[in-house]
KEKOL-740924 format. One line per field, with one value per residue (C-alpha): z, y, x; residue number from 1; residue in three letters. Coordinates in steps of 0.001 Angstrom, whole numbers. Layout:
N
Z = Z, ...
Y = Y, ...
X = X, ...
num = NUM, ...
residu = ALA, ...
END
This chain:
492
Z = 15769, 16014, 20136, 19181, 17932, 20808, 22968, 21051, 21203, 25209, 25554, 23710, 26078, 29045, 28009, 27278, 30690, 33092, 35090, 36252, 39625, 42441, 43056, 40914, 41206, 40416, 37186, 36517, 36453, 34338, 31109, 31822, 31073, 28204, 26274, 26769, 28864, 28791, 25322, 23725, 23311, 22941, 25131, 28749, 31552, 33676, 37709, 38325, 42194, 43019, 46676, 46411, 44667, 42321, 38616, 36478, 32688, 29649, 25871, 23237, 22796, 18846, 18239, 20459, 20827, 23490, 23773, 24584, 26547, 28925, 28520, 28799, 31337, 32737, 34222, 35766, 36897, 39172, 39978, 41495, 44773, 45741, 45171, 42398, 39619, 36792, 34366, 36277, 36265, 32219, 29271, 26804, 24340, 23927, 27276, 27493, 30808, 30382, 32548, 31187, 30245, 27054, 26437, 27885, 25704, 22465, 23598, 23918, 20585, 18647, 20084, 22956, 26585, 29340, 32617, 35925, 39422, 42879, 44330, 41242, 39160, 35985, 33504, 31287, 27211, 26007, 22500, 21553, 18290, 16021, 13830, 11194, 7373, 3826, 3472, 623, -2444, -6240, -7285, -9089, -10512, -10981, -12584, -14489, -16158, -14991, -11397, -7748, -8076, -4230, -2874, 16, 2409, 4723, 7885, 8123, 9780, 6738, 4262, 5995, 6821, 2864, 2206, 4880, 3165, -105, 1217, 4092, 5154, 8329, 7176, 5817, 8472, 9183, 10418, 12232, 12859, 13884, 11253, 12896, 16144, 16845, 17056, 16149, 13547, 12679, 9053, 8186, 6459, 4428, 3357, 3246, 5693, 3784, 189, 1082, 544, 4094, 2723, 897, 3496, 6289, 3355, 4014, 7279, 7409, 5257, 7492, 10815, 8983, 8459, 10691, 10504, 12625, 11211, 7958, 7986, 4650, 2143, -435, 1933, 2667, -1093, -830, 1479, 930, -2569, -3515, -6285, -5439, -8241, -10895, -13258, -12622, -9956, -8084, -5873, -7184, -6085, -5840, -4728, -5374, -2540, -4920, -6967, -3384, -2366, -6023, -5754, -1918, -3224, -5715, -2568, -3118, -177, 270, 3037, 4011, 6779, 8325, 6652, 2910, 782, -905, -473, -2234, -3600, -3110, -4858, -8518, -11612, -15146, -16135, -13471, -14268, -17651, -16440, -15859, -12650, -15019, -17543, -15064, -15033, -18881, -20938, -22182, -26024, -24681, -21822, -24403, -27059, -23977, -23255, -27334, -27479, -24311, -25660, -29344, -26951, -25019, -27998, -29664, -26088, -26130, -29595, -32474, -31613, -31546, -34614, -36519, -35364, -36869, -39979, -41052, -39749, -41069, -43027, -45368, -47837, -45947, -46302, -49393, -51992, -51798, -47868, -48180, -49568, -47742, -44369, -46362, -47687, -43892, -42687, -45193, -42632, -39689, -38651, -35662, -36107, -36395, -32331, -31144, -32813, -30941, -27602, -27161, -28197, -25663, -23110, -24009, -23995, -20539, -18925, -19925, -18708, -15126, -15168, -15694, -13084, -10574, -11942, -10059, -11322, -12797, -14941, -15380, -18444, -19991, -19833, -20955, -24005, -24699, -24291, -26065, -29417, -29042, -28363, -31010, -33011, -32394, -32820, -36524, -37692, -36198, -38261, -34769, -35638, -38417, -38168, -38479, -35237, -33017, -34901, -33745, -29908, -29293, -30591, -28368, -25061, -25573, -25763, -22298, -20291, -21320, -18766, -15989, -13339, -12182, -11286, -14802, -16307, -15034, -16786, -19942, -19786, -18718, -21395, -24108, -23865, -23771, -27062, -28380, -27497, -28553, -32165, -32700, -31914, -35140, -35784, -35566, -34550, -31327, -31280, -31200, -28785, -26238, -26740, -25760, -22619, -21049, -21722, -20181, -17335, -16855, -16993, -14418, -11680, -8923, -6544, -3295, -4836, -7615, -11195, -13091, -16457, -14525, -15794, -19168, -18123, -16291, -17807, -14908, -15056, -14457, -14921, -18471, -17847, -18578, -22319, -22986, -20152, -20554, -20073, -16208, -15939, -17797, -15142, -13062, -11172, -9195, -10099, -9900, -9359, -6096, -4989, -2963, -805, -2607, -6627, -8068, -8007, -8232
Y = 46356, 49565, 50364, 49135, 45673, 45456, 46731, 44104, 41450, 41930, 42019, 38716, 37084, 38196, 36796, 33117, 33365, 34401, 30617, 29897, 30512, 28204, 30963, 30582, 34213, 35827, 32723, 33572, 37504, 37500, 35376, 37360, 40479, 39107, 37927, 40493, 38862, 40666, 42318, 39412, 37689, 34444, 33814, 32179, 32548, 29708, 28163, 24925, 23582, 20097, 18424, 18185, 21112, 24117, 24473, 27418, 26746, 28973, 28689, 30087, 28900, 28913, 26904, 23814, 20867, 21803, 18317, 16925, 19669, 18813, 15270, 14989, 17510, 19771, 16647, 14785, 17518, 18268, 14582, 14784, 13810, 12991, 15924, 13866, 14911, 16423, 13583, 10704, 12506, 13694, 11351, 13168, 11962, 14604, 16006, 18273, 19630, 23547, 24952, 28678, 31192, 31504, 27651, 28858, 31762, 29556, 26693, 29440, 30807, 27470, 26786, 24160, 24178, 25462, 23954, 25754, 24103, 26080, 25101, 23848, 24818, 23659, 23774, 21549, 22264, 19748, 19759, 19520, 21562, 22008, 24661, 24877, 24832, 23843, 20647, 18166, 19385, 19232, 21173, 24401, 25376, 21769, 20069, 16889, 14259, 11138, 10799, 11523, 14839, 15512, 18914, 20369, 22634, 25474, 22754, 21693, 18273, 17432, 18267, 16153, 13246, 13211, 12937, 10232, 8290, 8424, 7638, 5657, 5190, 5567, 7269, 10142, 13322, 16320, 18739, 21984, 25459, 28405, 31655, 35402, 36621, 38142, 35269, 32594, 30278, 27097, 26248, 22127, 20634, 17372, 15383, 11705, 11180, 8333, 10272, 14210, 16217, 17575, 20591, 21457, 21008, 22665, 25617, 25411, 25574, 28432, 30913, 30399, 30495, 34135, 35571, 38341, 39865, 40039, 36567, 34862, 33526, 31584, 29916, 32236, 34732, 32793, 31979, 36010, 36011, 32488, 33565, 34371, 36587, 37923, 40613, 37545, 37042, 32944, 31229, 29494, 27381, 24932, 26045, 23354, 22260, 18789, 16161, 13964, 16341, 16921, 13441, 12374, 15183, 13978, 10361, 12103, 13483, 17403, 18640, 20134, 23278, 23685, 25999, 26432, 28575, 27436, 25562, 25053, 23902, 24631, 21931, 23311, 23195, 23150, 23446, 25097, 21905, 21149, 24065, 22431, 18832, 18527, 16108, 14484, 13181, 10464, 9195, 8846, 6321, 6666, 7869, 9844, 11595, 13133, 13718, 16610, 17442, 18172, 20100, 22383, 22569, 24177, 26248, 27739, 28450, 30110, 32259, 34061, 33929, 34357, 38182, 39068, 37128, 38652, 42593, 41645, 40488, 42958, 45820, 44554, 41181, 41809, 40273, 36902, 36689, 35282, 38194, 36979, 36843, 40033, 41847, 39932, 41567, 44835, 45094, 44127, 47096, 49358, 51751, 50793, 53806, 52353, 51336, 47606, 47444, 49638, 47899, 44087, 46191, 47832, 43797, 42176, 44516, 44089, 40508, 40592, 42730, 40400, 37702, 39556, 40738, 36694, 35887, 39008, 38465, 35930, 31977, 31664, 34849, 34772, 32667, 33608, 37369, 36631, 35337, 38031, 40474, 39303, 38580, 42277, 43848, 42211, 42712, 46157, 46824, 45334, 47181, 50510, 49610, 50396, 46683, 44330, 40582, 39078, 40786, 39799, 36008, 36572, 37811, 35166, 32222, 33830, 34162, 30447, 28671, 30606, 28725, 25651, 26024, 22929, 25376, 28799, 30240, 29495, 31195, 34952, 34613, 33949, 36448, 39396, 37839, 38170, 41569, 41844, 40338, 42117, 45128, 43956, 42876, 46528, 47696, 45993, 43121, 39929, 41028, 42573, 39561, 37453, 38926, 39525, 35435, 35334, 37484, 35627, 32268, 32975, 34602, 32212, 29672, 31189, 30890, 28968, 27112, 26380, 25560, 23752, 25153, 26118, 24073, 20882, 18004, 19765, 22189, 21245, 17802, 14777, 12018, 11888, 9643, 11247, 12799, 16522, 17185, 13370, 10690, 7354, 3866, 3901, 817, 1729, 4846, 3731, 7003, 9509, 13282, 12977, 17078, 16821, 14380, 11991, 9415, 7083, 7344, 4228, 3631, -322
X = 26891, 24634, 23649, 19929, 20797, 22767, 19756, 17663, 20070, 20580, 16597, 16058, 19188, 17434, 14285, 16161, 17622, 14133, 13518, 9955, 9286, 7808, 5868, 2420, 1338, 4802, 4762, 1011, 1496, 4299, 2731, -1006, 1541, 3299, 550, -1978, -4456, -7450, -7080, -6507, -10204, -9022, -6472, -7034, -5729, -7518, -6933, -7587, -7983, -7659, -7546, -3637, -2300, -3399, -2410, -2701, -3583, -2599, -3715, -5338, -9055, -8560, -5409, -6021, -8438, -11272, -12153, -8676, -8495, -11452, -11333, -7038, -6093, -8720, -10776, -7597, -6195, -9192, -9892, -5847, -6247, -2439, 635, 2396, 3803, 2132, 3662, 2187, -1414, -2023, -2523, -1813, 21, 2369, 3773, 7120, 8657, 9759, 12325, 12103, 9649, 10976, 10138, 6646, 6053, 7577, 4945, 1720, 2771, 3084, -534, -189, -1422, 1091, 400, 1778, 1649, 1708, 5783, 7375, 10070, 9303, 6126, 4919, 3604, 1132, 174, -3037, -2996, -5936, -5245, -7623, -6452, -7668, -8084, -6004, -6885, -5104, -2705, -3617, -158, 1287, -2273, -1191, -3751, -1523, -441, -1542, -3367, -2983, -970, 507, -1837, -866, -301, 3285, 2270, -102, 2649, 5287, 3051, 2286, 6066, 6260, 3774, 5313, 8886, 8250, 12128, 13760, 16402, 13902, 14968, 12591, 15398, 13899, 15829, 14297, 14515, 13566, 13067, 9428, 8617, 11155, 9408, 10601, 11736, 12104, 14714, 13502, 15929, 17546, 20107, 22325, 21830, 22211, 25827, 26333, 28521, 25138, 23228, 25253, 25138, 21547, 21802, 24134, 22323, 19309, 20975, 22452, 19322, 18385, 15172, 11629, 9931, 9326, 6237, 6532, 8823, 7732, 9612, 12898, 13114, 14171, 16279, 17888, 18936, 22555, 21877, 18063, 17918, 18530, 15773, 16605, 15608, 17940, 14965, 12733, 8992, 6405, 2795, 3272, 4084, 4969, 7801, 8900, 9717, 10803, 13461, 14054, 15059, 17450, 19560, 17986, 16709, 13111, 12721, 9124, 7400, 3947, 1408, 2595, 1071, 4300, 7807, 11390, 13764, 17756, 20211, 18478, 20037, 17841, 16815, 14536, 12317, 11987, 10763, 7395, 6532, 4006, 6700, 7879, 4115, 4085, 5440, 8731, 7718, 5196, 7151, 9868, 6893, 5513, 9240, 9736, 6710, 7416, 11058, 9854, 7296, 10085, 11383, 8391, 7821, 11688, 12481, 9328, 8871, 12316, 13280, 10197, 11415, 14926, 14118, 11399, 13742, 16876, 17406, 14303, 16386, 15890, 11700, 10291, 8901, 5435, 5751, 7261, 4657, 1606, 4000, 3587, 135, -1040, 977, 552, -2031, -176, 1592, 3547, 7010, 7209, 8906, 5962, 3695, 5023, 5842, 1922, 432, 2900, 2112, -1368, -1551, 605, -2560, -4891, -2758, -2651, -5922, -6764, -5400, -6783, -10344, -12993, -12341, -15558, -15257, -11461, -11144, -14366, -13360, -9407, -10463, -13103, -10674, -7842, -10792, -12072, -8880, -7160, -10085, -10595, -6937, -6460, -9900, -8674, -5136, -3043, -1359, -1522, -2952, 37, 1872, -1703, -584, 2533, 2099, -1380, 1427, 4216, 1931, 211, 3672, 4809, 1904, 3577, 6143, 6205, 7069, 5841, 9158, 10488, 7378, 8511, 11790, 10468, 8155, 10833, 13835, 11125, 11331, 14784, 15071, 12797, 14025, 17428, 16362, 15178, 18654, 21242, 18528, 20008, 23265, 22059, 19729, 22554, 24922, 22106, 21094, 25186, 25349, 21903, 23488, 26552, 24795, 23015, 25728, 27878, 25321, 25294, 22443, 24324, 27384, 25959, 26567, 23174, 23725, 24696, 24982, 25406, 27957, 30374, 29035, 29208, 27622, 23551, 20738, 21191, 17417, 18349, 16875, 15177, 14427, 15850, 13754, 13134, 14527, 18062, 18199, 21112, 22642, 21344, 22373, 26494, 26503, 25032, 27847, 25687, 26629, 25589, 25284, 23925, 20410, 20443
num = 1, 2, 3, 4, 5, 6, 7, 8, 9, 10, 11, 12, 13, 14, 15, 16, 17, 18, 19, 20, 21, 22, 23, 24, 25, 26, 27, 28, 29, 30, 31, 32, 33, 34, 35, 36, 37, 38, 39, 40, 41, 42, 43, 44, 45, 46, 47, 48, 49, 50, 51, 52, 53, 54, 55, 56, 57, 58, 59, 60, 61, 62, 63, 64, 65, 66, 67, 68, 69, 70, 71, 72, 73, 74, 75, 76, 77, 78, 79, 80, 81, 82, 83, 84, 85, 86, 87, 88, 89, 90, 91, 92, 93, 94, 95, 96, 97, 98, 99, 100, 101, 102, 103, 104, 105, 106, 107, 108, 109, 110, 111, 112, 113, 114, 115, 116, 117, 118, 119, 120, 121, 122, 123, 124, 125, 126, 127, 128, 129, 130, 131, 132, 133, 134, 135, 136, 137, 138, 139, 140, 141, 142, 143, 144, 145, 146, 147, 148, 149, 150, 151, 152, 153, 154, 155, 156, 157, 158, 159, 160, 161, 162, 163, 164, 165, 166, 167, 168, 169, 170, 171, 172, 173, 174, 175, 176, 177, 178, 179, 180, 181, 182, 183, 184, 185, 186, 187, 188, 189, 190, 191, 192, 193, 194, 195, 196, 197, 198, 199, 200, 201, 202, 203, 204, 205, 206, 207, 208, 209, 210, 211, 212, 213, 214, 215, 216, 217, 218, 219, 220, 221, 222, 223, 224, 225, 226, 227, 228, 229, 230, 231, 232, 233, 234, 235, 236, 237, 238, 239, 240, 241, 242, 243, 244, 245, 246, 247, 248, 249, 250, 251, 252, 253, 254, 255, 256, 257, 258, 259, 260, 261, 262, 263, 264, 265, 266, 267, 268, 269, 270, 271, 272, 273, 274, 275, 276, 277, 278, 279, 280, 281, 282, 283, 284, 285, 286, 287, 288, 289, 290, 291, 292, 293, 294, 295, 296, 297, 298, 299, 300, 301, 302, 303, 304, 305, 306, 307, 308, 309, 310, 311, 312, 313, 314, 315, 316, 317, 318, 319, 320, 321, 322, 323, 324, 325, 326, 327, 328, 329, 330, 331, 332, 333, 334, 335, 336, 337, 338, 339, 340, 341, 342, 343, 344, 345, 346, 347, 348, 349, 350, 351, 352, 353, 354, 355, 356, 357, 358, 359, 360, 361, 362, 363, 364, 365, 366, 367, 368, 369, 370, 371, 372, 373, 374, 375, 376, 377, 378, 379, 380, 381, 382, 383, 384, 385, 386, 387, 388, 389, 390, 391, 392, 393, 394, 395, 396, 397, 398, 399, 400, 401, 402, 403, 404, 405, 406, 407, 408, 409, 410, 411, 412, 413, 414, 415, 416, 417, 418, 419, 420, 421, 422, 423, 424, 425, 426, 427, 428, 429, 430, 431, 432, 433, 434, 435, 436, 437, 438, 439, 440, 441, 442, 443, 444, 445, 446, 447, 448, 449, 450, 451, 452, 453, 454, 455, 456, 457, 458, 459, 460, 461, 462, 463, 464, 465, 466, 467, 468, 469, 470, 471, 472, 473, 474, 475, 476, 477, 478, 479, 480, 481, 482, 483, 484, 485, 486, 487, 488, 489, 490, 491, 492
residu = UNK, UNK, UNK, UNK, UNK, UNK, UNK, UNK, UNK, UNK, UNK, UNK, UNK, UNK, UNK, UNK, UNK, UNK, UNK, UNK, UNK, UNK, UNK, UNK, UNK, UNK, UNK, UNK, UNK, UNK, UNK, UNK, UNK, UNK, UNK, UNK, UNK, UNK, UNK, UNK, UNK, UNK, UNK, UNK, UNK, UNK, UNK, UNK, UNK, UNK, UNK, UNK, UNK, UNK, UNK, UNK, UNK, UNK, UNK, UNK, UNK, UNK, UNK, UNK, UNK, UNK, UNK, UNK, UNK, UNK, UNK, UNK, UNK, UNK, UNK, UNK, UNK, UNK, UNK, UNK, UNK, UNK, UNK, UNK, UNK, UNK, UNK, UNK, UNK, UNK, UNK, UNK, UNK, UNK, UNK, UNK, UNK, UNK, UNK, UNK, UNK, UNK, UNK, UNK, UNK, UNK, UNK, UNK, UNK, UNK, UNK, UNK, UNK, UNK, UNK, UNK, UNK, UNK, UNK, UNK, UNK, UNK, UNK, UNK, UNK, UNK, UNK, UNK, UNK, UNK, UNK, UNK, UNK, UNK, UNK, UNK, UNK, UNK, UNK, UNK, UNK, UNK, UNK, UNK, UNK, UNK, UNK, UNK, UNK, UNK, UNK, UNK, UNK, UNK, UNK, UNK, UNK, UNK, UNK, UNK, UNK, UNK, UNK, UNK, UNK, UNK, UNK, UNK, UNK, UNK, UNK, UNK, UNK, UNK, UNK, UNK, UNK, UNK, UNK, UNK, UNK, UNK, UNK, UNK, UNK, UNK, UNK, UNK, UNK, UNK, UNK, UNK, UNK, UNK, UNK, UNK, UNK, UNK, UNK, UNK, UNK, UNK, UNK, UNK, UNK, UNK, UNK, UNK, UNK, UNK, UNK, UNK, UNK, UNK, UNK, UNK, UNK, UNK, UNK, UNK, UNK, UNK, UNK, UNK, UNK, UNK, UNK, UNK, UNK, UNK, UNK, UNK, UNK, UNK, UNK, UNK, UNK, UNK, UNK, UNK, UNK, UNK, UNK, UNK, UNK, UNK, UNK, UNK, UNK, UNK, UNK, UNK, UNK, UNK, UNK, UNK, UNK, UNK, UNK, UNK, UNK, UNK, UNK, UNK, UNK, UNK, UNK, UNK, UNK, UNK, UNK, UNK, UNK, UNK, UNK, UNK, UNK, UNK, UNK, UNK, UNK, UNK, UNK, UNK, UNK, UNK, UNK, UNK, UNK, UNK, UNK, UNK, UNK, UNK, UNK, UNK, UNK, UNK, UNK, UNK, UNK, UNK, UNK, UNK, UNK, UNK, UNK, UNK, UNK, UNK, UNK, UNK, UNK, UNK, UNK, UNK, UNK, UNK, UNK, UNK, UNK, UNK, UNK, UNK, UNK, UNK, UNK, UNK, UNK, UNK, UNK, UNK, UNK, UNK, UNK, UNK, UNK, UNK, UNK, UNK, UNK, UNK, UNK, UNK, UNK, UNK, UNK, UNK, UNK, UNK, UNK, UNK, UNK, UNK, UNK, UNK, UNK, UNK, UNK, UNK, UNK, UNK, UNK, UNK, UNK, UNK, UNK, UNK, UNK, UNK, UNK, UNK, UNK, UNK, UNK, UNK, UNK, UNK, UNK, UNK, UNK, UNK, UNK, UNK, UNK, UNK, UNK, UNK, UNK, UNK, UNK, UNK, UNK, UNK, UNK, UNK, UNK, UNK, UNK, UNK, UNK, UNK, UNK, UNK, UNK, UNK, UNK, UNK, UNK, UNK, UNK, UNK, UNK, UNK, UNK, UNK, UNK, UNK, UNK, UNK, UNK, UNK, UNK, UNK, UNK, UNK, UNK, UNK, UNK, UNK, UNK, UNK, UNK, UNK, UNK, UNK, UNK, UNK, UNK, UNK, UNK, UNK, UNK, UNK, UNK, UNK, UNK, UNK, UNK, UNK, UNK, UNK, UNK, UNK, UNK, UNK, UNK, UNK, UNK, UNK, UNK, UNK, UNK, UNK, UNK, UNK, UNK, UNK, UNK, UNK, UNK, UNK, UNK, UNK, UNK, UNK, UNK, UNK, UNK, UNK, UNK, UNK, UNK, UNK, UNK, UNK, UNK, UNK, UNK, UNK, UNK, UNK
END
């Protein structure tokens, strides 16, 4: 250990171990000092002097409820007219005893009261939150036509209370451990106490107790960290908006880690296929569930493989192409004086700027200007005979079938391994092609999401609710996911 994280280390002990005083100034100086008082505008430092005793009060005037406040403590606090404890005089619902400043500080920080009285040892916290955040709205990333259209919010207690309602069990556990140090925030652990693998979930566990850094403020941060291969272009974490994907995947023994200040949570372990299933296909009937899961399949497809495939063959297997196809291919090249792989390279890269720039621009503009764009540019491009019509065909069809991936996550590594085959194809055509298909499906094969293998149930194959490529009748779906070894497998 280098002599600073052992200076940082001994300063954070010391700062566990400080006791509150019985003296109120000494308690009173102390927490002005750490927090500020004075520079920050919104935190208070406020006495309060009864007939029996004094107290000294400590918040910020932005995270907590000023009329609880007023009505729940400041009023009977004053009205005290007998030295009792400060247990027997509050009514607020919520009312913890503190033996440290460190609890203190931790309390201020998470946004409740702290309550000091003149001669005692001990403080109390009482929570009377009211952090402000967006209100339930549907999901932007996730939108489906058929199901609840409701999605998680930046408050922690709104997201779990949706997952409560939706699985009200009692054997449904919101597990908290802390993650970072400046300040320590709290990351919660969702899962179903009589379904969950402990060994997965004390892996869990483990590679958040190991992180050490400042803070994490989000799951969109710990998905970093939390990662056993972070440079992979797969994710190895389910991200999602829906409460409902959430506790669907909660019921199936996964386990969902959420934190305050996302509007999101992750689903661990999760194996390739989940990234394919859409949380809409469980809505839909059974024919028309695997109709959307055959379409997204051939889109998939189409995304990775319709570029690459057309740079081989025109390079290299010209032999394979019908002679009237042929020559259409030729006659709409014939002033095009980019190689055919510059030619797909410049319109993918072009289509992937539009793409961002969609997504950068204003909502009410964004669509209206993508399309323009990709018209005028692709437009402008074929009359000025930089590419031929069939390659803008080609790339539009290629970029389309990528938005037809279910999840976000998934949507990156389509986007990246397109031009890897691409680039591959212009190397020996489909022989490069081939081999590079080769080494990304046994990369991809021989990774791991918390000790679960990628391609399971397919590979190593164990026994499933036989939902990984088409779903089954819902009522013929007997067993929960066998490669998460459950305690208990059987549905019925």
């Amino acid at each position: 250990m280098f002599p600073w994280q052992k200076q940082k280390t001994a300063a954070v002990q010391k700062r566990k171990e400080r006791k509150i005083s019985r003296n109120l100034k000494s308690n009173v100086a102390y927490i002005e000092e750490q927090f500020s008082y004075g520079i920050n505008f919104d935190f208070v430092s406020q006495e309060i002097v009864s007939p029996a005793s004094r107290y000294h009060l400590f918040f910020y005037s932005t995270t907590i409820d000023t009329q609880q406040l007023s009505d729940h403590i400041i009023s009977p606090l004053l009205e005290a007219k007998k030295d009792i404890p400060i247990s027997r005089i509050l009514t607020v619902p919520s009312l913890a005893s503190i033996e440290s400043m460190n609890g203190a500080e931790k309390g201020l920080t998470a946004g409740s009261v702290i309550i000091f009285k003149e001669g005692s040892p001990e403080a109390f916290e009482a929570n009377i939150q009211d952090f402000k955040h967006r209100s339930i709205e549907k999901a932007d990333n996730e939108r489906t036509v058929k199901g609840p259209k409701d999605s998680l919010t930046e408050s922690l207690t709104t997201n779990i209370s949706m997952i409560r309602k939706k699985m009200p069990s009692k054997d449904l556990i919101a597990e908290s451990i802390e993650v970072g140090v400046r300040p320590a925030d709290p990351v919660t652990l969702v899962y179903v106490r009589d379904l969950v693998n402990n060994d997965v979930l004390e892996n869990i566990k483990k590679r958040i107790q190991s992180i050490t850094v400042d803070n994490i403020r989000n799951v969109e941060v710990l998905e970093q960290f939390l990662e056993e291969r972070p440079r992979s272009l797969f994710p190895t974490m389910l991200y999602t908006e829906r409460p409902d994907n959430a506790a669907n995947y909660v019921s199936e023994g996964f386990i969902a880690i959420m934190m305050d200040n996302s509007s999101s949570c992750l689903i661990a372990p999760i194996t390739i296929w989940g990234f394919f299933h859409s949380p809409e296909d469980i809505y839909l009937r059974w024919a028309f569930g695997n109709f959307s899961r055959l379409i997204r399949a051939v889109a998939y497809l189409i995304t990775l493989f319709v570029s690459a495939t057309y740079v081989a063959i025109t390079n290299y297997h010209v032999q394979l192409v019908p002679i009237d196809l042929l020559l259409a291919v030729a006659s709409s090249r014939e002033r095009v004086p980019l190689p055919i792989t510059y030619e797909v390279l410049l319109m993918e890269l072009a289509f992937e700027l539009i793409r961002e720039a969609g997504v950068r621009i204003p909502s009410p503009l964004g669509p209206t200007i993508g399309i323009v764009g990709a018209l005028i540019l692709g437009q402008a491009a074929v009359e000025a005979n930089i590419v031929s019509p069939i390659v803008v065909i080609l790339v539009a069809l290629s970029g389309l079938s990528s938005f037809t991936a279910a999840n976000y996550s998934i949507n990156h590594t389509l986007r990246i391994s397109r031009f890897i085959f691409i680039l591959a194809a212009s190397l020996m055509g489909a022989l490069s092609l081939l081999g590079a298909i080769i080494i990304w499906l046994a990369y991809a094969v021989s990774l791991n999401s918390f000790g679960v293998p990628y391609f399971s149930p397919a590979t190593p194959h164990t026994k499933s609710s036989d939902d990984t490529y088409f779903r089954k009748l819902l009522k013929n779906i007997k067993w929960r996911p066998v490669f998460l070894k459950p305690k208990d497998v059987d549905k019925k």
